[in-house]
C-alpha positions in Angstrom: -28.2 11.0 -9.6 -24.9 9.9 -11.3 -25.8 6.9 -14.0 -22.0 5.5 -13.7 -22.0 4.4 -10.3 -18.1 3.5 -10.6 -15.3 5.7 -9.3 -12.2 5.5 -9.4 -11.7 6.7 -5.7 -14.2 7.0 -3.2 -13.7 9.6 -0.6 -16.0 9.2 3.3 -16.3 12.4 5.0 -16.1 16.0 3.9 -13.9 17.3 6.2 -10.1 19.1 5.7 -8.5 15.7 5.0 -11.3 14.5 3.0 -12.0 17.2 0.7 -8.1 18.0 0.1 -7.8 14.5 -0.6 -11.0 14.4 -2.8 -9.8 17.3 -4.7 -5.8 16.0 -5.3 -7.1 13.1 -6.4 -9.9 14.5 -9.1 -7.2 16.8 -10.1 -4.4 13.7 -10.7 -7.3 12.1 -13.0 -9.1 10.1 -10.5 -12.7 9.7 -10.7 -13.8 10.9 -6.9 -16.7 10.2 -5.1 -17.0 12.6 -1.7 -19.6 11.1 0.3 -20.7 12.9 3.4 -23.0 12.6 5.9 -24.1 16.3 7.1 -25.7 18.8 5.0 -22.2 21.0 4.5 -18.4 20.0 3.7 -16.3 21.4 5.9 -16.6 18.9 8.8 -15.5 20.4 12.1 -13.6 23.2 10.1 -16.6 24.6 8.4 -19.8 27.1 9.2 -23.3 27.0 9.6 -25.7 29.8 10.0 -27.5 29.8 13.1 -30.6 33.5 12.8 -28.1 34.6 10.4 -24.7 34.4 12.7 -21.6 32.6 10.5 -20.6 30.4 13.1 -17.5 28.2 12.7 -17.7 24.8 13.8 -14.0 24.5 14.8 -10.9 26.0 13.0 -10.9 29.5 13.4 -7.8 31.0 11.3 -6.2 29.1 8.3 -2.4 29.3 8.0 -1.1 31.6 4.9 2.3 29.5 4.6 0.7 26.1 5.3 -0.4 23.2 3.9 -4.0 24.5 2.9 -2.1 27.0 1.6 0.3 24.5 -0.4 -2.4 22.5 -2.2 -4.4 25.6 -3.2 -1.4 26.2 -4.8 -0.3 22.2 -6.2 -4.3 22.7 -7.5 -3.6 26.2 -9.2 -6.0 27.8 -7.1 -5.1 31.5 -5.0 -6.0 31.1 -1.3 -7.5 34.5 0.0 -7.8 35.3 3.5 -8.9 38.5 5.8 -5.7 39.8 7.6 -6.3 42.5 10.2 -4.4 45.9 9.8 -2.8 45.1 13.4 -1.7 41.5 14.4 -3.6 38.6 14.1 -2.6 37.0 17.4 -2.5 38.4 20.9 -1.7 36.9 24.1 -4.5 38.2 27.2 -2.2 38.5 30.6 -3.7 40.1 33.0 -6.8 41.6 31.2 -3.7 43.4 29.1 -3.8 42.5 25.6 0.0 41.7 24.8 0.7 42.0 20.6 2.7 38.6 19.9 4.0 40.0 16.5 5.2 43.0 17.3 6.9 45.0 20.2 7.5 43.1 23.9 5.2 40.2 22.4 7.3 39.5 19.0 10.5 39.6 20.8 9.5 36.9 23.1 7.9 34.8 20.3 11.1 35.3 18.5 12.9 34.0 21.3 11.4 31.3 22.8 11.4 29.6 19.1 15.7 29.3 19.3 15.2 29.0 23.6 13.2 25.9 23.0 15.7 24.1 20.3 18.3 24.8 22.8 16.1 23.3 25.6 15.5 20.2 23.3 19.0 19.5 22.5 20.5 19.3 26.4 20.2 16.0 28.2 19.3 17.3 31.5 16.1 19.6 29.9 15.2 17.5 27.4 12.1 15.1 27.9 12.2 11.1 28.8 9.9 9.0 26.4 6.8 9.1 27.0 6.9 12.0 30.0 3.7 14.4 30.0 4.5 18.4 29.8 3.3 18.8 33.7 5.6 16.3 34.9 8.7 18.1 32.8 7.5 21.8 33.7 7.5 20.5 37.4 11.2 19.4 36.5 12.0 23.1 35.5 9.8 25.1 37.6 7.0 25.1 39.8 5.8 28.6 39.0 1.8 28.5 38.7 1.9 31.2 36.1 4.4 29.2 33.8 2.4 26.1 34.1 -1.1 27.7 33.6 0.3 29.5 30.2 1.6 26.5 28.9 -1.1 24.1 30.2 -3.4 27.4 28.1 -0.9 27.1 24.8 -1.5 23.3 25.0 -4.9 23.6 24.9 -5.2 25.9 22.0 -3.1 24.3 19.9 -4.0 20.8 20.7 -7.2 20.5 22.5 -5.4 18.3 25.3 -3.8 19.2 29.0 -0.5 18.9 30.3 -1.4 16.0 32.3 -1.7 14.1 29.0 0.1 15.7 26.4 3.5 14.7 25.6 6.6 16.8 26.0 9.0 15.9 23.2 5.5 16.5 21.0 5.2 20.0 22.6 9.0 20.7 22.3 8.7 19.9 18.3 5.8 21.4 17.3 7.4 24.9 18.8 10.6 24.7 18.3 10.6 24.0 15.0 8.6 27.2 14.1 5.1 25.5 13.7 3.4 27.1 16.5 5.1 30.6 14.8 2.9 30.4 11.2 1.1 33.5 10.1 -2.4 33.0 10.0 -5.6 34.7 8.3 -9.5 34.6 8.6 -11.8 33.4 5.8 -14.5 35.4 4.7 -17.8 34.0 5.3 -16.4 31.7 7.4 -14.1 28.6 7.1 -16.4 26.3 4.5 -15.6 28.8 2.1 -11.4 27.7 2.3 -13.1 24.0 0.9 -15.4 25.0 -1.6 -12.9 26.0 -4.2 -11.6 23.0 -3.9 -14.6 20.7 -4.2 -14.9 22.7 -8.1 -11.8 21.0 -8.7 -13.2 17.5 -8.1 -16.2 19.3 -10.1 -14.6 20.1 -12.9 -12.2 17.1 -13.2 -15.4 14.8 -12.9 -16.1 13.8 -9.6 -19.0 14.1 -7.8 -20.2 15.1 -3.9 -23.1 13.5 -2.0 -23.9 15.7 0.9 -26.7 13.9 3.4 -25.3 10.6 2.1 -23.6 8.1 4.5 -21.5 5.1 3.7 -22.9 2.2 5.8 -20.4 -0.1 4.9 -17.8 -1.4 2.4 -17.4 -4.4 0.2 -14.8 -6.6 -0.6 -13.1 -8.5 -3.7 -11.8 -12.1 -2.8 -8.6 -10.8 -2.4 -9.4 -8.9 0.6 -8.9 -5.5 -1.3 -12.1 -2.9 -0.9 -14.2 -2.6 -4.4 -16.9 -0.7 -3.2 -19.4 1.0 -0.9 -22.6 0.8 0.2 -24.0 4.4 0.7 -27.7 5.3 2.2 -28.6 8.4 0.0 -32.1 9.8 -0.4 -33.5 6.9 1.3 -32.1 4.6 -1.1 -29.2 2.4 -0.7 -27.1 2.2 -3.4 -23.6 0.5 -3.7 -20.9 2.1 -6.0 -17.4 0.0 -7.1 -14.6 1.8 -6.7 -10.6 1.1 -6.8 -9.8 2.7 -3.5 -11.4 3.8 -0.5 -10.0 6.9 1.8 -11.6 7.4 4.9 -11.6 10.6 6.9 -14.3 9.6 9.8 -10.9 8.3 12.1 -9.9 4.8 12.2 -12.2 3.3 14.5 -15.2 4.5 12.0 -13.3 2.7 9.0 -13.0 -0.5 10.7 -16.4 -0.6 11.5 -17.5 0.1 8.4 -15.0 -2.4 6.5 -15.5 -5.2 9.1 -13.2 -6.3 11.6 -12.8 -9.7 10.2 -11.1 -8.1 6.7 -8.7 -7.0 8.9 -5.4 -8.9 10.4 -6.4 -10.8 13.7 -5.7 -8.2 16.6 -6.0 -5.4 14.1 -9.4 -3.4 15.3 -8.7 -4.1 19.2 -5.7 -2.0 18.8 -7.3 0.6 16.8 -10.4 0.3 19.5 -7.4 0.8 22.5 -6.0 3.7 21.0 -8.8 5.5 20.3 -9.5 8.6 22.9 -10.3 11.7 21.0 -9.8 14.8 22.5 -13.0 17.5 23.3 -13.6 21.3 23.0 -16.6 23.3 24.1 -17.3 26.6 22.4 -19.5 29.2 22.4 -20.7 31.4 20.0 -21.9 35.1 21.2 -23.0 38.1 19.9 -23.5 41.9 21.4 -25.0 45.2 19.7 -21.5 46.7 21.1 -17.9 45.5 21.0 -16.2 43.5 23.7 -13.0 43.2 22.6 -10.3 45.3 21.3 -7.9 42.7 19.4 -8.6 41.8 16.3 -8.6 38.7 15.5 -7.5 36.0 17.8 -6.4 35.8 21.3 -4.9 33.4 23.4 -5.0 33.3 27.6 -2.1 33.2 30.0 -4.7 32.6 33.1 -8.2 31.0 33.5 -10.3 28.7 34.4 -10.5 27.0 31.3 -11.0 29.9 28.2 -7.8 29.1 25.9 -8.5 31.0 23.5 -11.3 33.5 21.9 -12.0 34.7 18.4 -13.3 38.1 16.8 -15.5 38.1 13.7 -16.7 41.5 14.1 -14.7 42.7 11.4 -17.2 43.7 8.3 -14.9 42.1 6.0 -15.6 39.1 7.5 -19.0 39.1 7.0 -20.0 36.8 9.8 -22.8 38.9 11.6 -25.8 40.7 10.5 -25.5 44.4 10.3 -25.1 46.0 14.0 -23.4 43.1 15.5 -20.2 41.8 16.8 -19.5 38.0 17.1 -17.0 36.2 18.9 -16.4 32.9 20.4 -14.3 31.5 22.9 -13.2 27.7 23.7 -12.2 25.3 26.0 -10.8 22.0 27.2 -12.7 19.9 29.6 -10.7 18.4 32.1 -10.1 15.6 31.5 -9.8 16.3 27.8 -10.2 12.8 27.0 -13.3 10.2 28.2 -16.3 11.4 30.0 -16.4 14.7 31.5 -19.2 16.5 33.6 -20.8 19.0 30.4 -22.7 21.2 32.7 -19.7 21.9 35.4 -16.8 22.7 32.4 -19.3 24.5 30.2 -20.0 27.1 33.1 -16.3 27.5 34.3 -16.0 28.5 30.4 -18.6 31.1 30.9 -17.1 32.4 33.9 -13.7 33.2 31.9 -16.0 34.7 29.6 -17.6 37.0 31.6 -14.7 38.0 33.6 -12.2 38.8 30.2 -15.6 40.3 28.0 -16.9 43.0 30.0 -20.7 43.3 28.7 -20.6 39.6 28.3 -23.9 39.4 30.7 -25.5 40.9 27.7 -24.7 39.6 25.3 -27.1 36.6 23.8 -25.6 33.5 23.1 -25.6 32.4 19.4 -24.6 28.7 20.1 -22.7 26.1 22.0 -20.6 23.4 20.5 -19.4 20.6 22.3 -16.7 18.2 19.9 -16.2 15.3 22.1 -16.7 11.4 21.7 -18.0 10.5 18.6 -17.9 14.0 16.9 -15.7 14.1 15.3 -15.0 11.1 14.4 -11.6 10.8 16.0 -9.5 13.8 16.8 -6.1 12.1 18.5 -4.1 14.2 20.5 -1.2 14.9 18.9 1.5 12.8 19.2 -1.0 9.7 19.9 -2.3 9.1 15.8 -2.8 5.8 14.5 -0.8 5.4 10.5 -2.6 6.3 7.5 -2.2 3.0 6.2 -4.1 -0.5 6.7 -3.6 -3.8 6.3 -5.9 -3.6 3.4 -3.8 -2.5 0.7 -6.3 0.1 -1.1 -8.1 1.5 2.2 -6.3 5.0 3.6 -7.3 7.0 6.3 -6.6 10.9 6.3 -7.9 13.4 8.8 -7.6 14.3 12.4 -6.8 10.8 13.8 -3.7 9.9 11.4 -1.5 12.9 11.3 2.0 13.3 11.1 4.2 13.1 14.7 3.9 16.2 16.0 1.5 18.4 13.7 -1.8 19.8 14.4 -4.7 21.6 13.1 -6.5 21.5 9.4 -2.4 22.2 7.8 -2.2 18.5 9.5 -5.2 17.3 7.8 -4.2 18.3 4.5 -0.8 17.2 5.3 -2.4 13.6 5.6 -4.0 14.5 1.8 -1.3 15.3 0.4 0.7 12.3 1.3 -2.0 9.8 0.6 -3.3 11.2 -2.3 0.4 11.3 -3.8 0.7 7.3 -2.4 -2.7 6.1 -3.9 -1.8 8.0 -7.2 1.5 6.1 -7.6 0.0 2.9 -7.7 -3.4 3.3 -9.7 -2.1 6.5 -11.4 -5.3 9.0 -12.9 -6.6 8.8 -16.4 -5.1 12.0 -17.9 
């Protein structure tokens, strides 16, 4: 244990925003504590070994022209991802496996990018405030097939359902040629995209403490944070820092800080806009392949299967030796509040046993469920609370504070980048 129990910066939770953040901060001259409360960093873009299968516990693929990508890069570090020989992406329609980067598939990717722009720039197409995708499909067509293969692409990208996922957001994030990113696979599974950077907060001085959780944080008379009180080892021990950055969603950081160091009014609304968005997956594994694309594929129809991922590459060294694992995923309906478990996880396992033939067979590695308080928050796009607070040194990053309209771990990092760059500004690093 550490004998200097001041940092500059403390960092709570491990996850894509919280170890980015950790690591631009260590590498701007910060003293960084990351404090986490599971065994692993990674959060729910990170792996865990379950009889030797590398199973992801939520982001699949990591963009190769994204933001993860951009602060390997601000940290002088080489991201390195698997890329399969044919296309990373394909669309199922129709148990036919439809490339999305080249041929038929990549000319109607290439398309609908400039189609949608168009769309977003008439009157008559483009969305009122506040209107959901269903109710501005329904204004362009009632075609089952259109609205099922959007109602799938919201899913996938955003873990929510037409019914409550905004239209102008949808419009953005695909128009402007976010939904269109290449993408690759880590190898031995997405922790390994974080570790890298937790040897820069390593190597710059900072420290991690995995199995450690931050039970609350202390004040200075002038309301600003100066420290946190962290149950490690069985211990509790409290460390003084200058500034706090949270990554366990707003709600989490104003129950740790207090409500009453907060503005009057201040945690109600964080409380009212809180609804994080769920995802069941499961994990399987067969002695013979299942599926023929390579990497990832997304679903015009189903029940609820939005999209599926193959780690059966060897590359990828995800499985033991004479085995193929996948997974596929799903949003509940609703994709928000309480949802029957039992019904939505076996209408997932239908779609998987009608587009895996052999699925019967296969045995079934795992099956994660990301709903209510894990993680911490994961706002629906579109619906994220500001990465400030009324407390002048406390920051949120993550899942729950992202930029209008982005989604995924580029999002989280997104949050990183700007916070860490914010903090920096005004207690600038020691080097």
């Amino acid at each position: 244990m550490t004998n200097n129990l001041h940092f500059d910066s403390v960092v709570i939770g491990a996850g894509a925003g919280g170890v980015c953040t950790a690591a631009r901060l260590a590498h701007g001259g910060h003293r960084t504590l990351l404090v986490e409360s599971l065994d692993r960093i990674g959060g729910r873009a990170s792996t865990r070994d379950v009889d030797g299968f590398l199973c992801n516990t939520g982001a699949l693929v990591i963009e190769l022209d994204g933001m993860v990508a951009q602060t390997y890069e601000d940290l002088g570090l080489s991201l390195r991802l698997y890329e399969p020989k044919r296309a990373s992406t394909v669309l199922r329609w129709r148990r036919r496996d439809i490339n999305v980067a080249e041929g038929v598939g990549g000319w109607l990717r290439n398309l609908s990018q400039p189609a949608l722009k168009i769309l977003s720039k008439i009157p008559r197409f483009r969305p009122e405030a506040g209107q959901t995708v269903a109710s501005w499909l329904n204004g362009l067509t009632s075609n089952p097939a259109v609205h099922g293969l959007v109602d799938n692409a919201v899913g996938a990208m955003f873990a929510a359902n037409n019914a409550n996922f905004p239209a102008d957001v949808f419009l953005h994030y695909f128009s402007k040629g976010t939904g269109f990113k290449k993408i690759g696979m880590p190898v031995g599974g997405t922790i390994e995209v974080w570790k890298p950077l937790v040897s820069v907060l390593h190597v710059n001085g900072g420290e991690v403490w995995l199995d450690s959780k931050v039970t609350r944080l202390t004040f200075a008379a002038d309301g600003s944070v100066n420290g946190a009180v962290i149950e490690r080892g069985g211990e509790s021990i409290t460390v003084s820092t200058r500034a706090v950055v949270s990554n366990v969603g707003p709600l989490a950081t104003v129950r740790l800080a207090g409500a009453g160091h907060f503005p009057s009014g201040y945690a109600e609304s964080v409380v009212a806009a809180t609804a994080p968005a769920a995802i069941i997956t499961v994990h399987f594994a067969s002695r013979t392949p299942l599926a023929t694309f390579p990497c990832l594929a997304l679903f015009a129809k189903s029940r609820r299967l939005v999209y599926a991922g193959n780690f059966s590459a060897p590359e990828l060294r995800r499985a033991p030796s004479g085995w193929h694992l996948y997974c596929g995923a799903s949003v509940p309906r609703p994709s928000q509040g309480e949802f029957d478990l039992q019904k939505e996880t076996d209408l997932l396992l239908e779609d998987l046993r009608e587009h895996f033939p052999g699925f019967e067979k296969a045995k079934i590695v795992a099956v994660d469920v990301t709903a209510h308080d894990w993680p911490a928050q994961r706002a629906i796009t579109g619906f994220d609370l500001p990465q400030s607070t009324p407390v002048p040194n406390l920051w949120n990053v993550g899942d729950g504070v992202k930029q209008w309209g982005d989604a995924g771990t580029a999002a989280c990092a997104e949050t990183a980048r700007i916070v860490a760059g914010e903090l920096l500004s005004r207690c600038p690093g020691r080097k």
